[in-house]
N, C-alpha and C positions, 0 to 999 in steps of 0.2 A: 504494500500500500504506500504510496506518495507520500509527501511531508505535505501540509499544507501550510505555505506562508499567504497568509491576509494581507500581507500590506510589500511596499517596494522591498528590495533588498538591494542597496549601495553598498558595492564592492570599493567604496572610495579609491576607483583607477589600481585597484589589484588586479590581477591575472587572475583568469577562470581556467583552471589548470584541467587537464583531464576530463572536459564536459562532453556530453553529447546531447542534442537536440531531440523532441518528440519525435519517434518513427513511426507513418501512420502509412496502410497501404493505398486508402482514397484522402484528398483533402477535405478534412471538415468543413461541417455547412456553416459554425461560428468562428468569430473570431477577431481579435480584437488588430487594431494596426501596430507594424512592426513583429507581430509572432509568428514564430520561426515554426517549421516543420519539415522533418523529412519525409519525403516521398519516394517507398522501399517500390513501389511499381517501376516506376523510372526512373530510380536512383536519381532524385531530382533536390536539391535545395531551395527550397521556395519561403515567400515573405508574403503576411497579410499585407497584399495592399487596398483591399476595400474593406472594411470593417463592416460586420452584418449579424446579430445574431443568429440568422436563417439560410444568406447566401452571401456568405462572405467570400471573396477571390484572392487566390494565395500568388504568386508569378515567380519564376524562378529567379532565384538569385542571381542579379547579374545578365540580366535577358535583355542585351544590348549588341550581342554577335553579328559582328561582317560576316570576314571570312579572314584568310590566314593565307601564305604563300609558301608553296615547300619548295625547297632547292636541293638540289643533290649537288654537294662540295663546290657548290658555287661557278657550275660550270652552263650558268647562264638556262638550262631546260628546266623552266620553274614552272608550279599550278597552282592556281588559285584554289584552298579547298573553302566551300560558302558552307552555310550553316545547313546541315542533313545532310552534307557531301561524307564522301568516306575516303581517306587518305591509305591506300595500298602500302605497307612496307613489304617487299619482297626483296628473299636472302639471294644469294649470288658463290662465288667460288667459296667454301669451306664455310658459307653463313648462311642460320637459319633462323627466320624468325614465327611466332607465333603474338597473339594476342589471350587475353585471358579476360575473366568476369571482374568489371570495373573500370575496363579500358587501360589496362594495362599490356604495354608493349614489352615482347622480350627479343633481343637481337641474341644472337647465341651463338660463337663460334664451333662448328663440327668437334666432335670427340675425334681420334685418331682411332684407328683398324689396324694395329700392327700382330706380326704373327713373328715372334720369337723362334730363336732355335736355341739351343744347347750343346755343349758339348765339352770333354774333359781332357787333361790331360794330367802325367807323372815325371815331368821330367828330372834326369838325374843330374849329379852336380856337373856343371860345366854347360850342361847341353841350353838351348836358347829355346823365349816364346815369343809372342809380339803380345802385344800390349796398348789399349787406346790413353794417348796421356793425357789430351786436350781435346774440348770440343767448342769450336769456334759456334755464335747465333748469331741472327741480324736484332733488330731494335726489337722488332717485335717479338723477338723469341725462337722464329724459325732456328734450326739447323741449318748452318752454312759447309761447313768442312768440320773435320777429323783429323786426327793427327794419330800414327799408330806407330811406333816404335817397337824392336826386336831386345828383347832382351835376355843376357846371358849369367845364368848363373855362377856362383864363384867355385874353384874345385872343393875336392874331398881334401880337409885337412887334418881329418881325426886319428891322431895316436896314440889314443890310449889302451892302457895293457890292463885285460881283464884278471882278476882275483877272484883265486877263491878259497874258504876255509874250508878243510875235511877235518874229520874224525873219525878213526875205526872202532869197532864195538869192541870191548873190552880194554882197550887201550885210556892211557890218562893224557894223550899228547895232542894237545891242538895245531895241526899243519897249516901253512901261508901256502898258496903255489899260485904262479904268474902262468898263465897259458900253460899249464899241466906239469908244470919243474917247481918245484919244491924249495921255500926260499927261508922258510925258517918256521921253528917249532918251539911251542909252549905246551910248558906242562902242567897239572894241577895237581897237587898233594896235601892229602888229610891232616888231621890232628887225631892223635888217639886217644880216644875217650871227652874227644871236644869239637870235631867235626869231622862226618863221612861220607865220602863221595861217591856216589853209585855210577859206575863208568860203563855199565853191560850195554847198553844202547847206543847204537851209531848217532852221530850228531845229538847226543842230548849228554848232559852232567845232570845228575843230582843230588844237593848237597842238605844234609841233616844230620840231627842227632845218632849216635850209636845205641842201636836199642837195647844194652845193659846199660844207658844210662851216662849223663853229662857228668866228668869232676870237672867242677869251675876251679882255676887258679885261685891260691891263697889270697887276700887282699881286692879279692873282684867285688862288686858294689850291682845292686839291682834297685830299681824302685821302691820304696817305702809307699804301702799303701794306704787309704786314707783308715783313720781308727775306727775299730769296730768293722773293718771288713771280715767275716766268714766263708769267703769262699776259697777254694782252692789255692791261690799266688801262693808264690812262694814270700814267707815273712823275712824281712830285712831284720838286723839288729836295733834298728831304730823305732821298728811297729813293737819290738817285744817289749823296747823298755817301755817306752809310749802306752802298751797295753797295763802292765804293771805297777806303772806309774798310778799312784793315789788311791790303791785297795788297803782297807781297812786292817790293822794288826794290833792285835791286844798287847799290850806291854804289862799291867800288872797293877796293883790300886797303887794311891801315896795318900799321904798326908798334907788335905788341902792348908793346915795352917802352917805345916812346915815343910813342905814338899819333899820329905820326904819318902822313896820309892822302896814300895814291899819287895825284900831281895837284895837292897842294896840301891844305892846313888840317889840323885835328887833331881825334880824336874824343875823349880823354880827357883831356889833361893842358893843365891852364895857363883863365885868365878866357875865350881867345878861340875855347873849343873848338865845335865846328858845332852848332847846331840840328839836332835828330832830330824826326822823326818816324815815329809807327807802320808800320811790314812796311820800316825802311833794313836793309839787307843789308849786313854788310862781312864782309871772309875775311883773315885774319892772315897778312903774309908775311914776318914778323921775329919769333922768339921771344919771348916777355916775360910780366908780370906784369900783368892788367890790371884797370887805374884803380891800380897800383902794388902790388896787393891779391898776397901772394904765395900764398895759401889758393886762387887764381885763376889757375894759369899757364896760357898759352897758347902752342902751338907751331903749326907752320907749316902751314897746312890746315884749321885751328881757324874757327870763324866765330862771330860776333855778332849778332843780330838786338833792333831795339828793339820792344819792347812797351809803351812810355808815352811817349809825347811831350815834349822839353823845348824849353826855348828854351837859345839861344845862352852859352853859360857857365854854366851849368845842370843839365848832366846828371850824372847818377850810374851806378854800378854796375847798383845795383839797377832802373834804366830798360833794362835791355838780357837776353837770354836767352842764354848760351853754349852753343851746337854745338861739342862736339870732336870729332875725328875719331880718337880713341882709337888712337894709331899711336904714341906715346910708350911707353917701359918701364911695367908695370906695378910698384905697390909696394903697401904693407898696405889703402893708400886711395886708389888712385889704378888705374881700371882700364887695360889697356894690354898692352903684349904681354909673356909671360913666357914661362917654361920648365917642365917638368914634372921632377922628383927624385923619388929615393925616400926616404922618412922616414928619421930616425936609427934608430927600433925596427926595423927592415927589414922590417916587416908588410907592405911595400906595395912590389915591384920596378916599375921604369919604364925598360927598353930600349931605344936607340934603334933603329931601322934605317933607312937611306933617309928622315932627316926625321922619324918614324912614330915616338912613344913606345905601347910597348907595356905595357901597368898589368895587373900580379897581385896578388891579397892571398893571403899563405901563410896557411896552416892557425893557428888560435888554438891557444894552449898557457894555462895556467894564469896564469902570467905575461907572456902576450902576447897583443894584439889582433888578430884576423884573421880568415880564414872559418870558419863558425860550418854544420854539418848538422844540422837539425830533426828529432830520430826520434823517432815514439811509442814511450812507457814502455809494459813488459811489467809491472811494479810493483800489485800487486792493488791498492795505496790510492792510485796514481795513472792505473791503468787509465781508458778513458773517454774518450780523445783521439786521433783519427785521424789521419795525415799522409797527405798522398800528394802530386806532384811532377810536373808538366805544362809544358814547355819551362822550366826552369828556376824555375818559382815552385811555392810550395809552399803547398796549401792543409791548415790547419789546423782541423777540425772537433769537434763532442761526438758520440761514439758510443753514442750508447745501446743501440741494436738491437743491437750487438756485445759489449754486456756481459753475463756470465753473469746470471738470470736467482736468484731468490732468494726459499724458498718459507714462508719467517720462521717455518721453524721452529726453530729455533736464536735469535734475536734477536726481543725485543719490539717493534711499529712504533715505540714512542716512541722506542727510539734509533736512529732512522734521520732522517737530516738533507738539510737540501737546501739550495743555494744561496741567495741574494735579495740584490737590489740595494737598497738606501735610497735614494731620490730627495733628498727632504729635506738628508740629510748627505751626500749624492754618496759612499756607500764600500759594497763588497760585505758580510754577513755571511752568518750561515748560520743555519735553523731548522730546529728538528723537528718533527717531524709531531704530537706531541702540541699543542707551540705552536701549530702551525698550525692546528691544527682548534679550538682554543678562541679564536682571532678569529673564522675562521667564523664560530662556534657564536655568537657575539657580534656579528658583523655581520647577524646571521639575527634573533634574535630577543631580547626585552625581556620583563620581569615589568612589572609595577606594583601597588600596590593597593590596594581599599575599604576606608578604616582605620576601626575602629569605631566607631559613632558618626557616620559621613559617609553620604553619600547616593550618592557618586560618586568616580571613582577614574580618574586619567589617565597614559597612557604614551605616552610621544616619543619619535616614532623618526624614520627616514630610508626606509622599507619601501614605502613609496607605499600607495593604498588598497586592491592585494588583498594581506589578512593574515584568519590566521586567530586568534580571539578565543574563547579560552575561561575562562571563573571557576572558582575551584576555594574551599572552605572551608577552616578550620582546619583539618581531619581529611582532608583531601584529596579530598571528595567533590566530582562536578561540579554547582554550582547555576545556573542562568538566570539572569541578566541581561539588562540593556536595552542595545546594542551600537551605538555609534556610530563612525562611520569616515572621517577625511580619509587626505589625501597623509604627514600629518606626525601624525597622532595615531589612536590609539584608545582611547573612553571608557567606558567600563562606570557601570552608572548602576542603583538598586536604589529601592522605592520606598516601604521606611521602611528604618529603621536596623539593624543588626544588632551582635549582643555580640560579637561577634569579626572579626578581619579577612577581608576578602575577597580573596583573589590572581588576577592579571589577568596570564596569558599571549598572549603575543601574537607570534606567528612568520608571516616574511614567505614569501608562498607565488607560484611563477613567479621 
């Protein structure tokens, strides 16, 4: 269906790019003067020149034709062609012409007919071929001459002497020979019990283990594998110690207050205390303070283990890890065995029975801390919140569906509010729906515009490229623009200047 414009349209001396006129196959019986029509009967371009809403007369555009004078390269035999006349082109030596639908002439130079031969040849060094080197045209491209030249290969100059290696089966000796003479010989030889050459096959060696088995040389080195590997490799001395390395070994108790060691020697006190090293085990059978450290006691059951290695008068605290056996009183910092009481506020009973403390927390009062029952408010401005209570826990929900329902007649939307979290400043507030709908209204859409005087007019947004784009005037009428479109902009573009602003709306759509 047609656009329909009501009223002129002033292309203000722009170009009508790309147009086409009405194609109709009779001329219509209305029409106003000046409109155009094409006429697809007679491929005719025609103009109202009688205006009529009933018989109105179209004439062809331009219906002022003599005639015209054809000359062939101006050698004086000219025709007049008059208006209905038909001007013959006819082709002549290697030229053909046709005509086609729309009055189009085609002059057409002849294809060429040629019929190719073939043929080959192998010539050997020295011997001669001919050759075409040049080929001479005229202006217009014809063939005039050829130029064919003889040409002689250069001789045989190759002296090279062919090679080759042999081997005989069972043999270990690899032979040179020049054209079948024998120029020199390699030989291959084992190791025993460290590499074996299997020689039985002509042209082949192969070289492996002796299958009773590889002695590697004293001092030979292999890979060290990563720890904890169990598969088959062979272990370096470096994987053994590595594996070794930091398993557990009981030494014997001491006396944590004077480290002295059951058996003999001392682990903590005095220049001639024992060398440790990594996974010694010892277990405290004398109370004490150890390395004298009283931040550090130890009682009877308590154990020490070294995690760093020292030497002989040497060691520290901090080379060892303490295992307690946590069977001492507990205190504010010290875990251990305690009692359970009830508080001074008496918020919290603890009963004995049989061993068994029994723990209540009474009911909270104003003045005191205690059990505490969760019940939804009945409260119209704090309505909106559901409980309910499934083995003892209580879930706390928003009920909306449960809230009366509200048909605004009585209250305008703008004062109605709604929660919202701030991410930015981490804290809840609340908005109204008037607020809310003018971020919207501002996350949706942008002005911008062609200030007078300018050609062009840009607005940035974040809307991506479908947005829709329309110009508006001073007077708020809608005028065309030239409309361009990224991710991040839209530009309107006009193509002379205008005495007043142009406004550029632009609203993101999807």
């Amino acid at each position: 269906m047609a656009v329909n414009f009501l009223n002129n349209v002033d292309l203000n001396q722009n170009q009508l790019l790309k147009a086409s006129v009405e194609n109709l196959a009779t001329d219509p019986a209305s029409g106003v003067l000046g409109q155009i029509i094409y006429n697809t009967t007679s491929s005719i371009l025609k103009v109202c020149t009688t205006a009529s809403p009933t018989s109105a007369v179209y004439t062809a555009v331009g219906d002022t034709y003599g005639s015209w004078v054809l000359d062939a390269d101006g050698n004086g035999a000219t025709a007049n062609i008059t208006s209905g006349a038909t001007a013959d082109f006819v082709g002549g030596l290697k030229i053909t012409t046709n005509s086609t639908a729309g009055g189009v002439l085609n002059i057409v130079h002849d294809l060429l007919t040629r019929s190719d031969s073939t043929s080959s040849a192998s010539p050997a060094a020295g011997a001669t071929f001919a050759a075409v080197t040049s080929v001479t045209s005229d202006t217009t491209g014809h063939i005039s001459a050829i130029n064919v030249e003889t040409i002689t290969l250069p001789p045989d100059t190759n002296t090279n002497t062919l090679y080759a290696l042999d081997k005989a089966a069972g043999s270990a000796d690899l032979i040179l020979s020049a054209d079948g003479t024998t120029q020199d010989t390699i030989s291959f030889v084992g190791t025993a019990s460290e590499i074996e050459i299997d020689k039985a096959t002509a042209d082949e060696y192969t070289f492996g283990f002796p299958a009773a088995g590889v002695v590697l040389p004293d001092g030979s080195t292999a890979t060290t594998q990563a720890s904890g590997d169990n598969s088959t490799k062979v272990a370096t001395t470096a994987f053994v110690q590595a594996s070794v390395t930091g398993l557990l070994e009981f030494k014997g108790g001491f006396n944590a207050n004077t480290g002295a060691i059951v058996g003999g020697g001392n682990l903590t006190t005095g220049g001639t205390r024992v060398a440790v090293a990594v996974g010694d085990y010892y277990v405290v059978t004398v109370d004490g303070n150890f390395f004298g450290n009283t931040a550090t006691p130890l009682t009877v059951g308590d154990s020490v283990i070294v995690q760093t290695a020292a030497a002989a008068g040497a060691s520290v605290e901090g080379d060892f890890i303490v295992v307690q056996s946590d069977t001492d009183l507990a205190t504010a910092s010290t875990v251990g065995l305690g009692n359970v009481v009830p508080g001074a506020s008496a918020t919290i009973t603890a009963p004995y029975t049989t061993g068994t403390a029994t723990i209540d927390v009474v009911d909270s009062t104003a003045s005191q801390k205690g059990a505490v029952i969760v019940a939804a408010s009945s409260d119209s401005n704090l309505s909106g919140i559901d409980i309910s209570y499934t083995s003892g826990t209580a879930k706390v929900g928003l009920d909306i569906h449960g809230l009366t329902g509200d048909d605004a007649s009585s209250e305008a939307p703008s004062t109605y509010e709604l929660p919202m979290y701030d991410i930015g400043n981490a804290e809840n507030f609340k908005v109204t729906i008037a607020q809310l709908n003018s971020v919207v209204s501002g996350a949706n859409s942008k002005t911008g515009t062609i200030t007078a005087g300018n050609l062009s007019g840009t607005v940035t947004h974040a809307f991506g490229i479908n947005t829709l784009v329309q110009t508006i005037d001073s007077s708020g009428n809608t005028v065309f623009c030239d409309i361009s479109r990224t991710a991040t902009t839209s530009v309107a573009t006009i193509a002379s200047v205008e005495a007043t602003d142009i406004t550029i709306l632009v609203q993101k759509i999807g």
